[in-house]
MARKE-520841 format. One line per 5 residues: for each residue x, y, z of C-alpha. Coordinates in nm, 4 decimals. Example, Ala and Ser with C-alpha at 12.3 -4.5 7.8 and 13.67 -1.06 7.14 Angstrom:
2
1.2300:-0.4500:0.7800 ~ 1.3670:-0.1060:0.7140
//
This chain:
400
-3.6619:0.0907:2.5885 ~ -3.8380:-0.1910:2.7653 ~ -3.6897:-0.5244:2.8480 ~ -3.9076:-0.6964:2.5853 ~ -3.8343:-0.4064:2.2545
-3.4457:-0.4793:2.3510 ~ -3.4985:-0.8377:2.3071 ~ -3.7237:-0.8176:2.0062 ~ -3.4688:-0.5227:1.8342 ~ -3.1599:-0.7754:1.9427
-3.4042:-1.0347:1.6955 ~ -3.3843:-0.8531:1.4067 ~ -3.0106:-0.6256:1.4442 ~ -2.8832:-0.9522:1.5760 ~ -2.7379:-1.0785:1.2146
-2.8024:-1.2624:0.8929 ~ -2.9969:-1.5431:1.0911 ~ -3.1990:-1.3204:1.2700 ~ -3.3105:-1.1355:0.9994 ~ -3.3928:-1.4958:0.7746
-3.5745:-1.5964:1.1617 ~ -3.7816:-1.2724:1.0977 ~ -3.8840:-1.2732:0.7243 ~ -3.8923:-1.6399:0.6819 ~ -3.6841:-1.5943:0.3770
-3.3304:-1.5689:0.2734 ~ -3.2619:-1.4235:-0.0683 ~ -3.0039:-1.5744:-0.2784 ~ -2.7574:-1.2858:-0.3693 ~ -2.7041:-1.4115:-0.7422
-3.0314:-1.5158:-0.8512 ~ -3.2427:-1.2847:-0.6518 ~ -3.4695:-1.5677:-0.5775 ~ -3.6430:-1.6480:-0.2228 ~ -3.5302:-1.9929:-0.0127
-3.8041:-2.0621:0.1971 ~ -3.6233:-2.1382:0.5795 ~ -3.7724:-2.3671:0.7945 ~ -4.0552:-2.2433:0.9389 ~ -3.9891:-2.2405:1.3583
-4.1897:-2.1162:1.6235 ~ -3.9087:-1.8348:1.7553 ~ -3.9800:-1.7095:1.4144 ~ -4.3838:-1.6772:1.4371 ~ -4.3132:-1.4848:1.8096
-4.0298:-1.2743:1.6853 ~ -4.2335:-1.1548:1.3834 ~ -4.5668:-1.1403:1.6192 ~ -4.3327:-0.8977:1.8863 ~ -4.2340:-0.6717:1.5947
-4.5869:-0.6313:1.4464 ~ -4.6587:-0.5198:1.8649 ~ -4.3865:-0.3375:1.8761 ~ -4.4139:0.1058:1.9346 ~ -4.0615:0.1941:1.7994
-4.1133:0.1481:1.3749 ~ -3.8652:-0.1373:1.2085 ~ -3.7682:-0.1327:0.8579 ~ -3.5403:-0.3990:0.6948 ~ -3.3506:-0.1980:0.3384
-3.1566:-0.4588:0.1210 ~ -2.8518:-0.3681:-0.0698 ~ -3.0949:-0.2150:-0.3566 ~ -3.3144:-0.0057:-0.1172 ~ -3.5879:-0.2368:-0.1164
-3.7997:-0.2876:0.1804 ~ -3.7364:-0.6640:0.3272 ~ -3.9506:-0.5860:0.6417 ~ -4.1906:-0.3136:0.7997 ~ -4.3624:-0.3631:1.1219
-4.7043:-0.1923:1.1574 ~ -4.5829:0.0623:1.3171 ~ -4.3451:0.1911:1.0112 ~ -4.6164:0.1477:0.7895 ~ -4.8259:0.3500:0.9674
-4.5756:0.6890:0.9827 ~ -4.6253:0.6659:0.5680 ~ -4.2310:0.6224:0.5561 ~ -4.3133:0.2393:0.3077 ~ -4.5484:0.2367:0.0463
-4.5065:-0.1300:-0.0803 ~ -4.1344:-0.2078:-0.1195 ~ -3.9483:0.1580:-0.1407 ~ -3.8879:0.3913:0.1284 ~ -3.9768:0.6955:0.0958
-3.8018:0.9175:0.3023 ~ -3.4750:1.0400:0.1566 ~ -3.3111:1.1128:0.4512 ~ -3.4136:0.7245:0.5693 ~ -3.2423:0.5717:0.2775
-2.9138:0.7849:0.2593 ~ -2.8388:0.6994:0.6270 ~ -2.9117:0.3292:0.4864 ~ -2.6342:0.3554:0.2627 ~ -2.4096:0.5257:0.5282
-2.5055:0.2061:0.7925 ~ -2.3781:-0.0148:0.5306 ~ -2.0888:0.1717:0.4356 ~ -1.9499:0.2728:0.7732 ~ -2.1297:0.0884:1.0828
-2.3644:0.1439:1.3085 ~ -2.5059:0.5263:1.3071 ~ -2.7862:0.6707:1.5322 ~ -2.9444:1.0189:1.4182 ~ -3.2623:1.2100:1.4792
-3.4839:1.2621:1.1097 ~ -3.7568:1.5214:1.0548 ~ -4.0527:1.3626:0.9008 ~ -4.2569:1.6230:0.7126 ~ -4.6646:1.6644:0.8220
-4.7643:1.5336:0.4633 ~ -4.6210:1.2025:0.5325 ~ -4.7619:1.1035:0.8910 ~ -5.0704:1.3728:0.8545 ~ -5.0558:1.4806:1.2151
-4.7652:1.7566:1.1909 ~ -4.4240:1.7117:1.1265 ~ -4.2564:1.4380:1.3802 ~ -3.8829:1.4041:1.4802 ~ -3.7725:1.0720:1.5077
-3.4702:0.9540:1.6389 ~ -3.3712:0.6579:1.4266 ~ -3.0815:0.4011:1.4722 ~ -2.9446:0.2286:1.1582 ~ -2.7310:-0.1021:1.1877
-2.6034:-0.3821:0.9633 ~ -2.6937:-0.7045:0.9702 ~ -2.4033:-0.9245:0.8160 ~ -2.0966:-0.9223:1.0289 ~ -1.7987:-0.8385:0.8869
-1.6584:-0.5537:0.6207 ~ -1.6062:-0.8333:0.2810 ~ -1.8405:-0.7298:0.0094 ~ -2.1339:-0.7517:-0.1030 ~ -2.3061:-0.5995:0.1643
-2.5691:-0.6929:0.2985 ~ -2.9134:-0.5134:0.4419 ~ -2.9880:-0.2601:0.7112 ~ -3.2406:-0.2275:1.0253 ~ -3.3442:0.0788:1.0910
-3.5453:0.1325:1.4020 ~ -3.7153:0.4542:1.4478 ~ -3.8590:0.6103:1.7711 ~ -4.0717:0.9369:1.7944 ~ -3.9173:1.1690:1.9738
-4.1144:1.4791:1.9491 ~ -4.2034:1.5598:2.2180 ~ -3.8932:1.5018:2.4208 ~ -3.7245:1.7488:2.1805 ~ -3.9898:1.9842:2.2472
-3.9542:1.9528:2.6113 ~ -3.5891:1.9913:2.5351 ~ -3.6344:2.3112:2.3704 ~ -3.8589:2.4454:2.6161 ~ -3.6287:2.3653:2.8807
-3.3158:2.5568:2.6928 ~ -3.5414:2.8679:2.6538 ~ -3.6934:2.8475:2.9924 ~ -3.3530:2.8832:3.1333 ~ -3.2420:3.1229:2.9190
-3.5845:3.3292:2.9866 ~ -3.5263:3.2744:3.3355 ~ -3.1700:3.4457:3.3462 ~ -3.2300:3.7576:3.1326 ~ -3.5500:3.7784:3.3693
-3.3612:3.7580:3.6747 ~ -3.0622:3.9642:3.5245 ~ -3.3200:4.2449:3.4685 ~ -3.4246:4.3542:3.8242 ~ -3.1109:4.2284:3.9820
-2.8798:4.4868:3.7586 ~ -3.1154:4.7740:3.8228 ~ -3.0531:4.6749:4.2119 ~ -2.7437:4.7447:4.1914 ~ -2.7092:5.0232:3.9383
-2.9438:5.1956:4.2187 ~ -2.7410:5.0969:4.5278 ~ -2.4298:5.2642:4.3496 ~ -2.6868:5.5599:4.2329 ~ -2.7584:5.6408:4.6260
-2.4020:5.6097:4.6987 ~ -2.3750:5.9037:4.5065 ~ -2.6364:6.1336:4.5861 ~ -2.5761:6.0978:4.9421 ~ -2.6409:6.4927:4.9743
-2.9770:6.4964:4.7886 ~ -3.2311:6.3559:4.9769 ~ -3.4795:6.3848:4.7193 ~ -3.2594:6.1743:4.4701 ~ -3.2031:5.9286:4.7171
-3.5873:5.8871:4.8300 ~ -3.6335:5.8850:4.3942 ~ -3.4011:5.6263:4.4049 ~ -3.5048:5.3851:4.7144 ~ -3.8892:5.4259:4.5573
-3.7558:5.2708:4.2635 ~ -3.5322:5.0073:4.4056 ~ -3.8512:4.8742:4.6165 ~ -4.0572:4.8748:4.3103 ~ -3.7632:4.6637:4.1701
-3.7325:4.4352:4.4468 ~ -4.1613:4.4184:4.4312 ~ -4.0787:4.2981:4.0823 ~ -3.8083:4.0653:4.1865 ~ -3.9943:3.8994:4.4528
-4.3530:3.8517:4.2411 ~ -4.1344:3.6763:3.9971 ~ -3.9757:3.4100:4.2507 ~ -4.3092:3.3753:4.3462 ~ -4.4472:3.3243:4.0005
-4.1872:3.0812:3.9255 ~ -4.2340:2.8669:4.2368 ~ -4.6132:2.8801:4.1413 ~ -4.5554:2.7592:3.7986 ~ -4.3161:2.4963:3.9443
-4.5605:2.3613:4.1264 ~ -4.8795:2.3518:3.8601 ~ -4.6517:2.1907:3.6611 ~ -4.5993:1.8447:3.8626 ~ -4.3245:1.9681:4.1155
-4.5884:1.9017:4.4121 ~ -4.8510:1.6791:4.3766 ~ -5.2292:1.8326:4.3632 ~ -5.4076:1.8952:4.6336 ~ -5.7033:1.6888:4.6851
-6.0130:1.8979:4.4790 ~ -6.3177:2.0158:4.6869 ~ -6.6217:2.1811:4.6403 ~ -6.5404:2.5481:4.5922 ~ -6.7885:2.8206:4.5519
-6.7188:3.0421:4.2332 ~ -6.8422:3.3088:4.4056 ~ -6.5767:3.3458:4.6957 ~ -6.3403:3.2751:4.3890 ~ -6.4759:3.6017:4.1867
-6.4767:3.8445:4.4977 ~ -6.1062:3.7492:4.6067 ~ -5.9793:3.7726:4.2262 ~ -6.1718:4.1196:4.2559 ~ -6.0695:4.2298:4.5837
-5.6883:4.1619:4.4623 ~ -5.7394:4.3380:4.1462 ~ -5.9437:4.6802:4.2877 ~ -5.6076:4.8746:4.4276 ~ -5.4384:4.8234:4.0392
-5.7797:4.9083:3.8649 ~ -5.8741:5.1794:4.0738 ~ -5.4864:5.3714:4.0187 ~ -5.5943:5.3415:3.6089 ~ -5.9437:5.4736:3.6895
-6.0864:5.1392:3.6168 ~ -6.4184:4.9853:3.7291 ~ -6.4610:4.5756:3.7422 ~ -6.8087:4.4821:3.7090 ~ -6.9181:4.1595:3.8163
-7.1858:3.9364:3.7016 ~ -7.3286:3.6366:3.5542 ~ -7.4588:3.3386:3.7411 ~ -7.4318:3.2643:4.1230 ~ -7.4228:2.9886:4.3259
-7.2224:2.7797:4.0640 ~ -6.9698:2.5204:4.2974 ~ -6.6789:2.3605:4.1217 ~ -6.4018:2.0985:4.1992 ~ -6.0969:2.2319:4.2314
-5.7759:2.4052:4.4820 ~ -5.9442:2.7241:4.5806 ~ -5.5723:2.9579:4.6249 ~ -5.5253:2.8263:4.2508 ~ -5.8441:2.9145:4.1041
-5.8314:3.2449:4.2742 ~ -5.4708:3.3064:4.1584 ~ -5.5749:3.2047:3.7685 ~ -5.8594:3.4187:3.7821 ~ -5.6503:3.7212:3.9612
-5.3866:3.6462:3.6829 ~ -5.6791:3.7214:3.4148 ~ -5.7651:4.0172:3.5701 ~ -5.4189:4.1891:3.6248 ~ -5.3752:4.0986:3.2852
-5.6927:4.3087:3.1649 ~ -5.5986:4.5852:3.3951 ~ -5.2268:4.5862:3.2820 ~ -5.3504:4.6298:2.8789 ~ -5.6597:4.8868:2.9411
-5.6094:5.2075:2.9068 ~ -5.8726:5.4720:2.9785 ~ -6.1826:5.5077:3.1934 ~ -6.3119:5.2193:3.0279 ~ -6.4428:4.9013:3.2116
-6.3659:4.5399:3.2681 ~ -6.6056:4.2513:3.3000 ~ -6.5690:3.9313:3.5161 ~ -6.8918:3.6778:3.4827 ~ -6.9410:3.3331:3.5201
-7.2431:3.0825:3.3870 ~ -7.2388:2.7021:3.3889 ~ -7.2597:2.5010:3.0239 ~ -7.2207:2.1785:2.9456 ~ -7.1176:2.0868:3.3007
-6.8334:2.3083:3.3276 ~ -6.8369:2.6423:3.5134 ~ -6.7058:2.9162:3.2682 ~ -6.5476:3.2175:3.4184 ~ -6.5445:3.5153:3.1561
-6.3216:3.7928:3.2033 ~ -6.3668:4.0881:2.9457 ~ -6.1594:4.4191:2.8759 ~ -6.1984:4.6983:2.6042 ~ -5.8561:4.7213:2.6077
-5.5589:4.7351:2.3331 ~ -5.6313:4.3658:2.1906 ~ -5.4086:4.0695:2.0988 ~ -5.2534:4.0716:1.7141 ~ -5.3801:3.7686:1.5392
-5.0283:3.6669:1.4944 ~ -4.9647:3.6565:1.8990 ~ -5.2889:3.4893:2.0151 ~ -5.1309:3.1047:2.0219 ~ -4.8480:3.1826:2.1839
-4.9830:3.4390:2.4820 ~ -5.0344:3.1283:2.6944 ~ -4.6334:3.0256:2.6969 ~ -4.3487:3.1338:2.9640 ~ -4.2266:3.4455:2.9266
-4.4351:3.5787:2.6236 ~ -4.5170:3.8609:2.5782 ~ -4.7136:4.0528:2.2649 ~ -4.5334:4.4199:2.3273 ~ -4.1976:4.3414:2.4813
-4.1533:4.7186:2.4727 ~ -4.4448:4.7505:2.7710 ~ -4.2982:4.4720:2.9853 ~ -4.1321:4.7137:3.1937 ~ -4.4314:4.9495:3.2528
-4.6596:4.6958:3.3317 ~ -4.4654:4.5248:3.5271 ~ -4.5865:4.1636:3.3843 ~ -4.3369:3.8601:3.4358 ~ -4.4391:3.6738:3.1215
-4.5778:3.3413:3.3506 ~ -4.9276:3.5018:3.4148 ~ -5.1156:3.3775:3.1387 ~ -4.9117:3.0489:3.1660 ~ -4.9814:2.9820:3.5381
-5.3507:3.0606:3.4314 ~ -5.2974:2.7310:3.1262 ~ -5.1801:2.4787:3.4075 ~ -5.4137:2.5706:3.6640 ~ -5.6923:2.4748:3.3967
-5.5452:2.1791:3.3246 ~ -5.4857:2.0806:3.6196 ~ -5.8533:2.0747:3.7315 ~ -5.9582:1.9056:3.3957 ~ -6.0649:2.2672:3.2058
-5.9173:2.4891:2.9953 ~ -5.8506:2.8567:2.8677 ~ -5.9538:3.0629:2.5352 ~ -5.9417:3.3779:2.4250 ~ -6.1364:3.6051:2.1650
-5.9233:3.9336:2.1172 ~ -5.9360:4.2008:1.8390 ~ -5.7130:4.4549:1.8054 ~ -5.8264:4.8383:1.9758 ~ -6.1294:4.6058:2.0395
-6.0373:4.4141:2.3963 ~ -6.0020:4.0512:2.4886 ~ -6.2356:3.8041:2.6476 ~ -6.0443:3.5300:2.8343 ~ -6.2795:3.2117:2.9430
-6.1969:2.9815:3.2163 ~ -6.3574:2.6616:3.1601 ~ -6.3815:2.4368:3.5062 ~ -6.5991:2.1122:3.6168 ~ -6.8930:2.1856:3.7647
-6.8781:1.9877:4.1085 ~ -7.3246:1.9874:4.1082 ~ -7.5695:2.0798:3.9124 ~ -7.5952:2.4600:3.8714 ~ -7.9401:2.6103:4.1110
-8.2527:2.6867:3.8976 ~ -8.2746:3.0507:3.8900 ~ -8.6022:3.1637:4.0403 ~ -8.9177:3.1773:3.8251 ~ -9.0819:3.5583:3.8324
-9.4711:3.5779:3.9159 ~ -9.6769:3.4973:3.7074 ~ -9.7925:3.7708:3.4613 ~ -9.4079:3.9999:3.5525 ~ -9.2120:4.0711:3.3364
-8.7481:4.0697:3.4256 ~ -8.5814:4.3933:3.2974 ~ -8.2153:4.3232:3.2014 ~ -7.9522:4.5892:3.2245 ~ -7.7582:4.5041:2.9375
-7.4637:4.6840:3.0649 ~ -7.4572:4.4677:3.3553 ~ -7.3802:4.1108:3.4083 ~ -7.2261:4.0433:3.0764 ~ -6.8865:3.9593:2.9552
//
């Protein structure tokens, strides 16, 4: 909390006076009148901070009515005219005044604020010093805290991800080492076995690196400085890391679209978010079938299609593919070998250059991912034919 909310929440928690310094009123406990206080100007900058302030103040007298909301309350829906209307809001009220200060985090549903249910951490305190009855009214200062819960959360479950990841590859190291130990005398167990502990330390080492990646996208470095990178080069190293993996499945990658497009961007990171998509549509297609990598300009971004016919994305699964360690068929995590952070490294390399990521997927249908990035210049004019020719267009070619 800045210097200047702490001073302006000391204004109004600070007591009695405050609070009459505030409303410009002090309410007579037996008649349940108004006394106007004399007007001062502390009072017209205290109640001028609050109105400015982010965190949302509301001021509850002994019979729940609202004595004060800031702006800022009234605009989370929480006061309509004098009653709060969060139940939750007004029982910690009556615990405040009851028992002291409290401090609590409160769920506000998405039909109050209209933008999704928000967490709010709120802190309730009393404003008359002293336990002697009557009591006297409440502050309750509210902050929005959503999104550091969120990050919270993430955090928990990127740790835990990160173990049982880890744990994975690292126990079938050593189950392995003590397999060879004992088949000493049959070579062909123990060449079985050493394949399969290298294909287990491959695993192990493409995660570290996937991790570090991530790390990285996600603020750990700062970003290179962008420069004009041909999407070309990008689409034929993508390719050219993709062709051993396709060509083991008996699968072709066609490639397409419009050339000479130049973005903005890191050129490693753009190649490794468009290798990503690929290894992806290799990992899920099944078949002789074929996969599709194209890019066009539109609307001044560059947009980098890649297309697969293979198993497709369940409805259910397609807003979550892009988080850490998802996956749609944890069953198939071990035969494709996926980490989980593909699709995720792919999310921050986009935003990181200012685009973004979709996908269209049907199930037994295929997925089409699209990589959206800035165009760094205006995309060439493709070449007019001669007069009086006509362009023949292989349909099966260049699409995605």
């Amino acid at each position: 909390m800045s210097p200047l909310v702490a001073l302006v929440v000391g204004l109004v928690l600070g007591g009695a006076v405050a609070v009459a310094v505030v409303l410009g009123t002090r309410r007579d406990r037996r008649t349940r009148t108004a006394a106007p206080v004399v007007a001062r100007p502390e009072a017209a900058m205290a109640r001028r901070l609050l109105d400015l302030m982010d965190p949302a103040v509301v001021v509850v007298d002994v019979d729940d009515a609202v004595l004060l909301a800031n702006p800022a309350a009234r605009a989370l829906g929480i006061v309509r005219g004098d009653r709060l209307l969060v139940p939750e809001l007004l029982q910690l009220s009556h615990t405040v005044r009851a028992r002291g200060s409290r401090r609590t985090d409160v769920r506000l549903p998405s039909d109050l604020v209209g933008a999704g249910p928000r967490t709010m951490n709120v802190h309730g305190v009393r404003l008359e010093s002293g336990t002697a009855p009557p009591p006297g009214p409440v502050a309750l200062v509210l902050q929005d805290v959503t999104e550091a819960r969120r990050t919270e959360a993430v955090r928990r479950d990127f740790v835990a991800n990160v173990g049982h990841e880890l744990k994975t590859p690292v126990g079938a190291l050593s189950l392995l080492a003590e397999a060879i130990e004992g088949a000493a005398d049959d070579p062909e167990a123990v060449q079985r076995f050493a394949n399969r502990i290298a294909h287990e330390a491959d695993r192990l080492a493409r995660l570290v690196r996937e991790l570090i990646d991530l790390s990285r996208l996600q603020g750990g470095e700062p970003l290179p400085d962008l420069a004009p990178v041909p999407v070309d080069g990008v689409l034929a190293e993508a390719v050219d890391r993709t062709r051993t993996a396709a060509r083991s499945k008996d699968l072709d990658i066609a490639v397409g679209g419009q050339t000479g497009l130049v973005v903005r961007g890191v050129e490693s990171q753009l190649a490794t978010a468009v290798t990503n998509l690929l290894a992806n549509a290799v990992a899920y297609s099944t078949g002789e079938s074929r996969i599709a990598v194209a890019a066009r300009a539109r609307s001044g971004f560059a947009e980098i299609s890649v297309t697969d016919s293979g198993i497709g994305i369940p409805r259910k699964d397609r807003q979550r593919i892009f988080e850490r360690f998802y996956r749609v068929d944890q069953s198939r995590a071990s035969s494709t070998g996926g980490t989980g952070l593909g699709l995720a490294i792919v999310k921050h390399v986009a935003s990181n250059h200012g685009g973004s990521v979709t996908v269209w997927s049907e199930e037994g249908l295929g997925s089409t991912f699209t990589l959206r990035i800035p165009l760094a210049a205006p995309p060439p004019e493709p070449d007019a034919p001669p007069s009086g020719e006509t362009v023949a267009v292989d349909p099966g070619k260049g699409t995605a």
